[in-house]
KOLMI-507902 format. One record per residue (C-alpha): residue number from 0; chain; x negated, z negated, y; residue in one letter. Coordinates in nm, 2 decimals, decimal comma. Layout:
// residues N
{atom NUM 'A' {X Z Y} 'A'}
...
***
This chain:
// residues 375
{atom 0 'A' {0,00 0,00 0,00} 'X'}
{atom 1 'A' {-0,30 -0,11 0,24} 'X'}
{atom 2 'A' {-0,45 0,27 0,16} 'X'}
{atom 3 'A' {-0,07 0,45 0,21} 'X'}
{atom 4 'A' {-0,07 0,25 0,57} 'X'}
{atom 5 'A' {-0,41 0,39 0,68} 'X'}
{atom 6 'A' {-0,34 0,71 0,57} 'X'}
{atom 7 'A' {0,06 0,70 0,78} 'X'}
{atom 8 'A' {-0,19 0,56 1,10} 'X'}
{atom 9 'A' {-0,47 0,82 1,05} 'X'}
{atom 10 'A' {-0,22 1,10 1,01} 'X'}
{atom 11 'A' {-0,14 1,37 1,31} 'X'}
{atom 12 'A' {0,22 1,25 1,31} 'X'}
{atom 13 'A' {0,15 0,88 1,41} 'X'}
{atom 14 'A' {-0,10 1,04 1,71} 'X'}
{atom 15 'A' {0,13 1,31 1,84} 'X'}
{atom 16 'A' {0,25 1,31 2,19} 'X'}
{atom 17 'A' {0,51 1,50 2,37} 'X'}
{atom 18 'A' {0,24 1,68 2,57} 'X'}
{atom 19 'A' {0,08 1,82 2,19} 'X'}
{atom 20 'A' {0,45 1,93 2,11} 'X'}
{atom 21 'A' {0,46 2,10 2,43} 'X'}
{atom 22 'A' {0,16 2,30 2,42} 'X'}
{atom 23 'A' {0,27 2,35 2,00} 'X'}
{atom 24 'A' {0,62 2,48 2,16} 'X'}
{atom 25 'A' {0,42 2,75 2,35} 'X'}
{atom 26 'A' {0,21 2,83 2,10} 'X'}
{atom 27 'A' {0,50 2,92 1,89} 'X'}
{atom 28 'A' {0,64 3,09 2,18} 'X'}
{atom 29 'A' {0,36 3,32 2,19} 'X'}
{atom 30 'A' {0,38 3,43 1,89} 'X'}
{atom 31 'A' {0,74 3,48 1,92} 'X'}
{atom 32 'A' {0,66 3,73 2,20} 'X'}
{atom 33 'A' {0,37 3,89 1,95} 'X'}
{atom 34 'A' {0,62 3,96 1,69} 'X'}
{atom 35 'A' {0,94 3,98 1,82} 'X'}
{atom 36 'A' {0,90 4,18 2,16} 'X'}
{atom 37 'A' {0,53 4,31 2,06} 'X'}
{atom 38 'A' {0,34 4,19 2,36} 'X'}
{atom 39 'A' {0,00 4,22 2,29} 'X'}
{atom 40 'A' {-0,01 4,10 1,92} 'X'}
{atom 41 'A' {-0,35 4,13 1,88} 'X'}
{atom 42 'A' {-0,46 3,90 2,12} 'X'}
{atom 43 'A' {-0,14 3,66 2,20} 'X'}
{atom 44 'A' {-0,12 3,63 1,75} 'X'}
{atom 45 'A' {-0,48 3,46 1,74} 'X'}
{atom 46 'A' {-0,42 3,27 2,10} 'X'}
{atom 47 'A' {-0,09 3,14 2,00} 'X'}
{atom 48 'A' {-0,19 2,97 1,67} 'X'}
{atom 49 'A' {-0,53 2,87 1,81} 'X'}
{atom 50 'A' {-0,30 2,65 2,07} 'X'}
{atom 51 'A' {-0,13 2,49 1,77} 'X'}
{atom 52 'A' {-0,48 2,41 1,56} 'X'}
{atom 53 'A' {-0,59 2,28 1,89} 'X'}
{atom 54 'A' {-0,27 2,03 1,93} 'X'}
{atom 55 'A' {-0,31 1,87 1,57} 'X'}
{atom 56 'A' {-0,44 1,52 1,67} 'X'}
{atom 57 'A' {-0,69 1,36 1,46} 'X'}
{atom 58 'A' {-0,77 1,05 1,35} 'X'}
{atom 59 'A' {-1,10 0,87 1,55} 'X'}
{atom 60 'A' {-1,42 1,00 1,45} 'X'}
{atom 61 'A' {-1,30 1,33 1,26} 'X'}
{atom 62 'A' {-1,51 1,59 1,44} 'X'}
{atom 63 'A' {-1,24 1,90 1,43} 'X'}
{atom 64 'A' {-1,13 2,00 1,75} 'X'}
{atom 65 'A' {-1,30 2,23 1,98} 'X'}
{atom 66 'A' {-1,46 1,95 2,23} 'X'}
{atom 67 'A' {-1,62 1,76 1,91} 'X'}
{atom 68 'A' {-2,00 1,83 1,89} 'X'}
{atom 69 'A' {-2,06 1,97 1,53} 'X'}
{atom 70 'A' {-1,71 2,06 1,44} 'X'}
{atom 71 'A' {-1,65 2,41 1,32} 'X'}
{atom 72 'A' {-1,41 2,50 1,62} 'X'}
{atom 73 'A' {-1,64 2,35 1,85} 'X'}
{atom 74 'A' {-1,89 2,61 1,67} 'X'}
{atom 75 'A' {-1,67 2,91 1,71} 'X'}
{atom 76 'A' {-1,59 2,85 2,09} 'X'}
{atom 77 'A' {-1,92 2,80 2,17} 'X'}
{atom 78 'A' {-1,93 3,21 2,18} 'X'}
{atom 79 'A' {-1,64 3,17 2,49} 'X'}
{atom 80 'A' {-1,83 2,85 2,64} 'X'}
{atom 81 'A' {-2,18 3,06 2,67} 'X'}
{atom 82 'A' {-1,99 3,41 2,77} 'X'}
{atom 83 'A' {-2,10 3,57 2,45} 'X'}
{atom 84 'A' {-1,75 3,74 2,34} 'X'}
{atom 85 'A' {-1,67 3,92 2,63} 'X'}
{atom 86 'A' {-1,97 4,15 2,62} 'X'}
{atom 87 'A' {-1,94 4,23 2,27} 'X'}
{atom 88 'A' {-1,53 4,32 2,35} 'X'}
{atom 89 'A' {-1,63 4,52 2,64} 'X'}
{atom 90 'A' {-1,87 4,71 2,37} 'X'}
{atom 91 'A' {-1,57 4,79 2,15} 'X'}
{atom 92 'A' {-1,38 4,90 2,45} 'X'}
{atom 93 'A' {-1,63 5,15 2,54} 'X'}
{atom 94 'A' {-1,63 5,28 2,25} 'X'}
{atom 95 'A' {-1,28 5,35 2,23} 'X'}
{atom 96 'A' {-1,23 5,44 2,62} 'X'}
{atom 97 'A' {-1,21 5,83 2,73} 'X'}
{atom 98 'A' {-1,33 5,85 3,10} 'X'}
{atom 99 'A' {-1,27 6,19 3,09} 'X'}
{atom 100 'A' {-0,92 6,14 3,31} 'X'}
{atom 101 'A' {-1,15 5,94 3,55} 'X'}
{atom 102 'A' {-1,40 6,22 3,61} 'X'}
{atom 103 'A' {-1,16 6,49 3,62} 'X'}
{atom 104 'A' {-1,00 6,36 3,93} 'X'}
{atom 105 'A' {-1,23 6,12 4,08} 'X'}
{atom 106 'A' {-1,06 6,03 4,37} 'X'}
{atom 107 'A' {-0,87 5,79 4,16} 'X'}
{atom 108 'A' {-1,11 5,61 4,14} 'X'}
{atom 109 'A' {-1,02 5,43 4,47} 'X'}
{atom 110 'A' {-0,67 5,31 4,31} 'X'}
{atom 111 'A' {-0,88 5,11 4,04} 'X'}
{atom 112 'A' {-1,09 4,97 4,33} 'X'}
{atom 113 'A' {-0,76 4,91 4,54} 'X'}
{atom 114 'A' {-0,61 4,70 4,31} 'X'}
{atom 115 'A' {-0,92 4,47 4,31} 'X'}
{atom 116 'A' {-0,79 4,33 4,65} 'X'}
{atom 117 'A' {-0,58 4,08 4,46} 'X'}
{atom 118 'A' {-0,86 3,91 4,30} 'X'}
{atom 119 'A' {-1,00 3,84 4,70} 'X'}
{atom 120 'A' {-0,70 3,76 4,90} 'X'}
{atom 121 'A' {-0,63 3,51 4,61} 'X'}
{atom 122 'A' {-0,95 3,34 4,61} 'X'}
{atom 123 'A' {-0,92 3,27 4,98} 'X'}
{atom 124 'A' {-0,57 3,16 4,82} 'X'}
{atom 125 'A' {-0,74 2,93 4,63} 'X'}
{atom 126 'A' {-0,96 2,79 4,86} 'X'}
{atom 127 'A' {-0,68 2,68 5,07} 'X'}
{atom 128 'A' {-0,51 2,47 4,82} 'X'}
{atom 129 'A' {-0,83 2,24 4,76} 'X'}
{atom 130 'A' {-1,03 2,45 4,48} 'X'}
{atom 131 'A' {-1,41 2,45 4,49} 'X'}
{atom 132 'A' {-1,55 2,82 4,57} 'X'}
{atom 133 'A' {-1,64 2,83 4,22} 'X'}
{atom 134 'A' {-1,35 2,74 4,11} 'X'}
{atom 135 'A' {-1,15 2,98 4,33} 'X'}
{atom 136 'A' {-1,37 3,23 4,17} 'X'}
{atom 137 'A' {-1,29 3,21 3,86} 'X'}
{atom 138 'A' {-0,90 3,18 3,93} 'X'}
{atom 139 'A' {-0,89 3,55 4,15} 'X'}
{atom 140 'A' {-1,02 3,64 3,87} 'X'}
{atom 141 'A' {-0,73 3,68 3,72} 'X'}
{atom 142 'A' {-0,59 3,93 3,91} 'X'}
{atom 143 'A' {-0,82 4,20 3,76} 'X'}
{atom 144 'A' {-0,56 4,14 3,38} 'X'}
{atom 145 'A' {-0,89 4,19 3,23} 'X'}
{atom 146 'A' {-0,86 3,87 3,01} 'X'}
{atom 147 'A' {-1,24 3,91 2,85} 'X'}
{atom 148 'A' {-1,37 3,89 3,26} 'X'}
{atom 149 'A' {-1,19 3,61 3,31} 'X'}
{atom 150 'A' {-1,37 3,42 3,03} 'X'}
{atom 151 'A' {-1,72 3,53 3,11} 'X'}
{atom 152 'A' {-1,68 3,43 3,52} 'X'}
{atom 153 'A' {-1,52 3,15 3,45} 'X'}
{atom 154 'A' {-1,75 3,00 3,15} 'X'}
{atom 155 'A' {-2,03 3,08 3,43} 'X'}
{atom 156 'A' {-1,82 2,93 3,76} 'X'}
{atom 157 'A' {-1,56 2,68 3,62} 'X'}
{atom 158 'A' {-1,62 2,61 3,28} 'X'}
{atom 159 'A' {-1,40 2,33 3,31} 'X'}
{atom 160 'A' {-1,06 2,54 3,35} 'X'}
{atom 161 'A' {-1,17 2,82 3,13} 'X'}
{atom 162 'A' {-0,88 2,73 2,88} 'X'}
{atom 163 'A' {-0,66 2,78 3,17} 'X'}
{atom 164 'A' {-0,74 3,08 3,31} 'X'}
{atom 165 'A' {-0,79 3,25 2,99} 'X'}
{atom 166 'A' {-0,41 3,13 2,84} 'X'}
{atom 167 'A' {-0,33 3,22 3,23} 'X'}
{atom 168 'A' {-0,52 3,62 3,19} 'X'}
{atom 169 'A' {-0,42 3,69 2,83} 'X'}
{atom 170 'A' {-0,03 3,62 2,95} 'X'}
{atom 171 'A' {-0,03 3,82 3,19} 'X'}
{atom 172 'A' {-0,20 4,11 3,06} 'X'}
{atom 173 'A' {0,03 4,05 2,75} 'X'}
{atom 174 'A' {0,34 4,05 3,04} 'X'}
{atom 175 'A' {0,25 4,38 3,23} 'X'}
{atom 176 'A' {0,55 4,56 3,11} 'X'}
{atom 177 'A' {0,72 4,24 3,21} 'X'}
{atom 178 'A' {0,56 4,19 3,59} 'X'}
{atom 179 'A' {0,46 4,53 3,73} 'X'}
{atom 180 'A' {0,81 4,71 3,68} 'X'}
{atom 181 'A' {1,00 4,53 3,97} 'X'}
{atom 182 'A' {0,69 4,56 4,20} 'X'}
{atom 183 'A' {0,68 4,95 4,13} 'X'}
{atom 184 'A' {1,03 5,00 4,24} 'X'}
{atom 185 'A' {1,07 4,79 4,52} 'X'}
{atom 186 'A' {0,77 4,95 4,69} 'X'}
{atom 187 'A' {0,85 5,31 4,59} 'X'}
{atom 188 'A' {1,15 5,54 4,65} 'X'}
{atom 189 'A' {1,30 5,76 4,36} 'X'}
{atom 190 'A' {1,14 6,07 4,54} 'X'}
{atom 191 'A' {0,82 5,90 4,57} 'X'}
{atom 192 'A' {0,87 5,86 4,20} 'X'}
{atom 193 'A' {0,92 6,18 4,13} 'X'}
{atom 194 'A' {0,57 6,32 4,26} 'X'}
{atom 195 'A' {0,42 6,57 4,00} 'X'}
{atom 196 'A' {0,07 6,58 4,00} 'X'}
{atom 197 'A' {-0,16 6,89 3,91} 'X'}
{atom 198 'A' {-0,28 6,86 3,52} 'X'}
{atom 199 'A' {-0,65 6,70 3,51} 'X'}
{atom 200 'A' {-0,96 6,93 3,46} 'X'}
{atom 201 'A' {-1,11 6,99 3,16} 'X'}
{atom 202 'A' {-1,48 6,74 3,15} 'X'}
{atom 203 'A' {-1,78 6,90 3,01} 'X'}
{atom 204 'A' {-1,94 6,72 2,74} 'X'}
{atom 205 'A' {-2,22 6,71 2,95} 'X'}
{atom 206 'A' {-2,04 6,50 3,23} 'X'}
{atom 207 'A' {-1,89 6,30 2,95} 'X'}
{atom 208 'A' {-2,31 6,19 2,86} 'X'}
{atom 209 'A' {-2,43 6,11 3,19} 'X'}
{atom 210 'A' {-2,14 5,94 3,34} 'X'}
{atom 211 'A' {-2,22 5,59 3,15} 'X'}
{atom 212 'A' {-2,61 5,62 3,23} 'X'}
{atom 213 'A' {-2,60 5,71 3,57} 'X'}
{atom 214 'A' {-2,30 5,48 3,64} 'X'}
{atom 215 'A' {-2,46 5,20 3,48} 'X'}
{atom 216 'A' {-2,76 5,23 3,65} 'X'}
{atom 217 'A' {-2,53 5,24 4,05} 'X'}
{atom 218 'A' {-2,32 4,99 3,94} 'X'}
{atom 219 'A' {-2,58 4,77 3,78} 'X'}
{atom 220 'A' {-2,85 4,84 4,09} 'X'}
{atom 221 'A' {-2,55 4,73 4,36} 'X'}
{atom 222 'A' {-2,43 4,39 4,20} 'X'}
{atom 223 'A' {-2,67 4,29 3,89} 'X'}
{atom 224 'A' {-2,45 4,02 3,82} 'X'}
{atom 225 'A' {-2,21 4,28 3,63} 'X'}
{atom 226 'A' {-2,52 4,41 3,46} 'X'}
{atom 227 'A' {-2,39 4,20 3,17} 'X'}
{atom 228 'A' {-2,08 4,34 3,14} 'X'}
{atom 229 'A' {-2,05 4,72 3,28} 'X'}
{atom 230 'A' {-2,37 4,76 3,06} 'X'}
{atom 231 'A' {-2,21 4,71 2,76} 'X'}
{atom 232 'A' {-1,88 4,84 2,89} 'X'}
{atom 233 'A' {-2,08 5,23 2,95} 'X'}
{atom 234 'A' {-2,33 5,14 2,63} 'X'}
{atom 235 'A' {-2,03 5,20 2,41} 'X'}
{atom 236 'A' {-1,90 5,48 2,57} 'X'}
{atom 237 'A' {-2,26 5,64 2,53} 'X'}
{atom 238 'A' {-2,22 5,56 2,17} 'X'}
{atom 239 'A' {-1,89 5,78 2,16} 'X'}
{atom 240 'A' {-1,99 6,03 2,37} 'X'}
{atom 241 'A' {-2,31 6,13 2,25} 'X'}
{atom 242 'A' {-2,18 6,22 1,88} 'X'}
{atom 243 'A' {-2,54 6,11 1,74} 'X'}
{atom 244 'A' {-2,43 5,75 1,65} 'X'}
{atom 245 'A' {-2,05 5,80 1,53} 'X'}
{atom 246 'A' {-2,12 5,52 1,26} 'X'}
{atom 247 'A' {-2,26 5,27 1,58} 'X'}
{atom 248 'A' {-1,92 5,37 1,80} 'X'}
{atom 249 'A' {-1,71 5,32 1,51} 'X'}
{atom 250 'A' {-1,82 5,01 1,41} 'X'}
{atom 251 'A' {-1,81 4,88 1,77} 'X'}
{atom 252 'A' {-1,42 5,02 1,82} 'X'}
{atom 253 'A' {-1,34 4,86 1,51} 'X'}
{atom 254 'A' {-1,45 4,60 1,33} 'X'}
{atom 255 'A' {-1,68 4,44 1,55} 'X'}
{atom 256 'A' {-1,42 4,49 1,84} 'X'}
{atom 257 'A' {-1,12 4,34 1,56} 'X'}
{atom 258 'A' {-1,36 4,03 1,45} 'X'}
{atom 259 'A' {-1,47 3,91 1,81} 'X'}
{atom 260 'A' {-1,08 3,96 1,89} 'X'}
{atom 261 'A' {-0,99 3,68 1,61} 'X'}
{atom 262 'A' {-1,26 3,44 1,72} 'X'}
{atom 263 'A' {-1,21 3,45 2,08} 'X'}
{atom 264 'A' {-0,87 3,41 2,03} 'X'}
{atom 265 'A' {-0,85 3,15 1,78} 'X'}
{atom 266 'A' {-1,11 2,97 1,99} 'X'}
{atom 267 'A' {-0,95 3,00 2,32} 'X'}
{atom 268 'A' {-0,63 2,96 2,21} 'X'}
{atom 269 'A' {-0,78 2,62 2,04} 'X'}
{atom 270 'A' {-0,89 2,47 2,36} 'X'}
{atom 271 'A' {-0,61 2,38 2,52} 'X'}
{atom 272 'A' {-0,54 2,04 2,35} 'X'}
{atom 273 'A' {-0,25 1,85 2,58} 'X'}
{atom 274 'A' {-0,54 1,65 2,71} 'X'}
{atom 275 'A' {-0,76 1,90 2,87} 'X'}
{atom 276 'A' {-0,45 2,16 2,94} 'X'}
{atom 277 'A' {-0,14 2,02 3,05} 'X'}
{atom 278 'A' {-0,23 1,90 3,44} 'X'}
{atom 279 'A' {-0,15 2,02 3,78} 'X'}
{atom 280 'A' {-0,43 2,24 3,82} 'X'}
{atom 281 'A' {-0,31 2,45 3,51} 'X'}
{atom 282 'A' {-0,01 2,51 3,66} 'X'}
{atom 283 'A' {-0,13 2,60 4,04} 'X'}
{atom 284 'A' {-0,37 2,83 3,85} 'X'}
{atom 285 'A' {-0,09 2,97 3,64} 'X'}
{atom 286 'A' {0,08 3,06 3,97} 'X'}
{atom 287 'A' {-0,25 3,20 4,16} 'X'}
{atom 288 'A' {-0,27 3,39 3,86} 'X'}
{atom 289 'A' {0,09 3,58 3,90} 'X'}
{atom 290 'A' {0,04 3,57 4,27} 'X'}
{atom 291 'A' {-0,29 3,75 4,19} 'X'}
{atom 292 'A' {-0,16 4,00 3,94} 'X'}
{atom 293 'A' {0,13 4,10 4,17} 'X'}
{atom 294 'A' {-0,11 4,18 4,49} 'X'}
{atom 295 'A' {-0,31 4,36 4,29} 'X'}
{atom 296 'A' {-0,01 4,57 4,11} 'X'}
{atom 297 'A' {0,12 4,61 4,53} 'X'}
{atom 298 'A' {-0,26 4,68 4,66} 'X'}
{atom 299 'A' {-0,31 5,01 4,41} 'X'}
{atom 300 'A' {0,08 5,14 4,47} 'X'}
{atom 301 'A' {0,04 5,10 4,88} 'X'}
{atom 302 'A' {-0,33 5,25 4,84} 'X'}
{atom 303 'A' {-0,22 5,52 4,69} 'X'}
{atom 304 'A' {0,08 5,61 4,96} 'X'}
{atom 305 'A' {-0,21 5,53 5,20} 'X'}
{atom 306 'A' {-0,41 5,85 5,08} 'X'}
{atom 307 'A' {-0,07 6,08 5,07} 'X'}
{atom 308 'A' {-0,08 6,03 5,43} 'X'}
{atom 309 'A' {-0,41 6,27 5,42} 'X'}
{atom 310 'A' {-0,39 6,43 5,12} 'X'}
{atom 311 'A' {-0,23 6,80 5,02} 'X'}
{atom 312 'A' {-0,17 6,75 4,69} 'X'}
{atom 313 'A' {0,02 6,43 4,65} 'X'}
{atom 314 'A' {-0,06 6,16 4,41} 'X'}
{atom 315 'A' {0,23 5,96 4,26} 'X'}
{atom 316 'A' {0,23 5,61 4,38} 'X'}
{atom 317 'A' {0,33 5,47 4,08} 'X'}
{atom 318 'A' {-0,04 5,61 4,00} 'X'}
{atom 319 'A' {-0,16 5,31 4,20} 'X'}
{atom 320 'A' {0,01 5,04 3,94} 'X'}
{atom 321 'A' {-0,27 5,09 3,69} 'X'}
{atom 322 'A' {-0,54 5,02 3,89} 'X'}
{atom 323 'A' {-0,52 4,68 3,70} 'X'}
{atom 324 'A' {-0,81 4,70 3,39} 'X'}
{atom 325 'A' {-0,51 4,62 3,15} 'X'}
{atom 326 'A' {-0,60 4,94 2,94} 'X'}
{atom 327 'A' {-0,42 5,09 2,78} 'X'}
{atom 328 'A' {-0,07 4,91 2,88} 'X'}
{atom 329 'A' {-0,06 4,96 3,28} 'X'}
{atom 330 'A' {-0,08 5,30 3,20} 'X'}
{atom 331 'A' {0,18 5,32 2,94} 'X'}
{atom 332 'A' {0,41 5,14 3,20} 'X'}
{atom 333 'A' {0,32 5,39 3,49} 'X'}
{atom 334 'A' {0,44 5,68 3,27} 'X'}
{atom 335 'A' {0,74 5,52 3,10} 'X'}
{atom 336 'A' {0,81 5,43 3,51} 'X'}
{atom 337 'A' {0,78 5,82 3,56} 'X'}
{atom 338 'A' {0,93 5,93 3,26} 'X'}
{atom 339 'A' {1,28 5,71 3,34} 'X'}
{atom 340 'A' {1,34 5,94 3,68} 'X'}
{atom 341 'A' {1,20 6,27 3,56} 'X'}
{atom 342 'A' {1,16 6,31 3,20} 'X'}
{atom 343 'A' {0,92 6,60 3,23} 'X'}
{atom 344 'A' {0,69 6,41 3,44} 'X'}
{atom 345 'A' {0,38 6,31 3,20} 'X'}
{atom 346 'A' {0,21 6,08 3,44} 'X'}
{atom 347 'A' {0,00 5,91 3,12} 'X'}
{atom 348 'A' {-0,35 6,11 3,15} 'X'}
{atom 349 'A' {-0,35 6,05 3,53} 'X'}
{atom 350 'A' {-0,28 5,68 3,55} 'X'}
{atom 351 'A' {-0,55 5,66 3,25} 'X'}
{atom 352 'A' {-0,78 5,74 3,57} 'X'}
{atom 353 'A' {-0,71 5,41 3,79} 'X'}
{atom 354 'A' {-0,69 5,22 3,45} 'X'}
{atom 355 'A' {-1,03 5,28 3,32} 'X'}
{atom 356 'A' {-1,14 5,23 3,70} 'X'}
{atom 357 'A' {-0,99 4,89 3,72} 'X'}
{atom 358 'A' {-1,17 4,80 3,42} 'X'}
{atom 359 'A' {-1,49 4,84 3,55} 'X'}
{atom 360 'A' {-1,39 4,72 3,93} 'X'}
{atom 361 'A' {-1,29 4,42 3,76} 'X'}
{atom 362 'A' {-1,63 4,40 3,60} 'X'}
{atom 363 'A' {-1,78 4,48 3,94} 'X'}
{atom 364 'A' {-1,58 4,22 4,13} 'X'}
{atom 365 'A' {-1,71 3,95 3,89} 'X'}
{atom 366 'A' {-2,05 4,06 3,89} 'X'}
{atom 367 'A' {-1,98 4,02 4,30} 'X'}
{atom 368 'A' {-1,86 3,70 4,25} 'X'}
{atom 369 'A' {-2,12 3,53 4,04} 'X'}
{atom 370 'A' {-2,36 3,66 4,22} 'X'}
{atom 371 'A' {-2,23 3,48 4,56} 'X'}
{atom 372 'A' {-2,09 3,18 4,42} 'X'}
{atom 373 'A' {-2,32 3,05 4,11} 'X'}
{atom 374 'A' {-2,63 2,94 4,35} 'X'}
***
């Protein structure tokens, strides 16, 4: 009986909290959303039931959770702690990502860079409401839904509220369909909506090689603090392009892209035990976050009607939307956007332009940031 009442004490029921079954009611809730409306399931999946192995409490002095030195979880997000699995994901994505759109019609470009104004005007944001520049960093951040950034600026800046801001990222990236839909349509007009726009040039394979060296090398030479990132970002898109290491690019888009997917996932998702999570600061970041996302959703759309003002050929606003890095989706929702007031509008290759863009503005912008605010 003595040994059946420490085993009840020692047990996760006799330690559980209403803020563990909170955070275990949104990780079910996430991967609710996975299954059921198919929001990201590859990355809210892995988040959702890393929330609930991180929101099992243990008995004292079982090393198992994530902040227990020498536990396997601790282990595992040691990877999101030091900014390893971001790098390796951006890898993958390069791999997989056709900048072909981008260089066809480069004045797009300046849609992807647009959109980065909502990682800015929410860092000064930020700084208002009491955050720490680093901090504020780290949480403007967000507004690039470029979840992978997020972790690696934030593990560098604010290590302390990385589990927030990456649940906060990963949402709404995993939301886009959800968030940027209202924003298109209130600042566009059905005609606006309506804008064709002239079919993309055919990119030489020769453009397709030198694009990630000599953009690596700008990019890299103007803010070395994305060196990290954009360099593996245009190392796997050298990999694809080149046709000489097919077996190196198809390992990189898919299983070394689908194995560092789990692990972050699990891990990140793991850190947010009730006791590090659930504070104010979560939720003020959780609403910089969507205050972030929708500036930057607004700053590509009004960019783009900016440039019509000087441009012959038209682009579409709606264009402007994916300036966000959240590949492929912003896109998808651009065209779908398109597609719902002209059905033979196909605005999917030409919103791939800003998309790819905002992925390495995004990578850009946090390169900026560390570079200013770690020192």
């Amino acid at each position: 009986m003595e040994l059946f009442c420490r085993f009840v004490a020692d047990s996760g029921l006799a330690h559980l909290g209403w803020g563990h079954l909170a955070m275990i009611l949104i990780g079910l809730l996430f991967i609710a959303l996975a299954i059921i409306k198919d929001y990201e399931p590859l990355l809210l999946v892995p988040i959702g039931f890393g929330i609930l192995l991180g929101n099992i409490p243990a008995a004292a002095g079982m090393a198992i959770g994530v902040y227990d030195p020498g536990s396997v979880l601790s282990y595992l997000y040691f990877g999101v702690s030091q900014g390893i699995y971001p790098p390796l994901i951006f890898l993958g994505i390069g791999a997989m990502t056709d900048f072909s759109a981008m260089l066809s019609n480069p004045r797009l470009v300046l849609l992807g860079a647009a959109a980065q104004i909502g990682i800015f005007l929410t860092l000064a944001g930020a700084l208002l409401l009491g955050f720490s520049p680093q901090e504020a960093g780290a949480i403007g951040i967000i507004g690039g839904a470029d979840g992978p950034t997020a972790i690696f600026l934030s593990a560098k800046l604010a290590p302390h509220l990385l589990g927030s801001i990456a649940i906060a990222a990963y949402s709404y990236m995993a939301l886009v369909p959800v968030i940027q839909p209202p924003i298109m349509r209130l600042l566009t007009s059905p005609a606006e909506r309506r804008i064709r726009m002239k079919p993309p040039r055919q990119v030489s394979k020769r453009e397709r090689i030198l694009f990630p060296v000599g953009a690596f090398l700008i990019c890299a030479l103007i803010a070395p603090g994305s060196m990290v990132l954009i360099g593996m970002l245009l190392f796997g898109n050298l990999l694809k392009e080149s046709l000489v290491t097919d077996r190196l690019a198809n390992t990189a888009r898919n299983a070394l892209i689908d194995i560092v997917t789990i692990v972050l996932g699990l891990s990140v998702g793991a850190s947010t035990s009730a006791d590090h999570f659930l504070r104010p600061q979560s939720l003020l970041i959780f609403a910089l976050g969507a205050l972030s996302f929708g500036i930057a959703t607004a700053g590509g759309i009004l960019f783009a009607k900016f440039m019509n003002l000087f441009l012959r050929d038209k682009i579409n606003p709606l264009v402007g939307a994916a300036g966000v890095s959240a590949v492929p989706d912003s896109a998808r929702v651009v065209h779908n956007m398109g597609q719902k007031e002209d059905p033979t509008n196909f605005l999917l290759m030409h919103a791939m332009a800003p998309n790819v863009a905002g992925v390495i503005g995004s990578a850009i912008g946090a390169g900026v940031l560390w570079t200013l605010l770690a020192r």
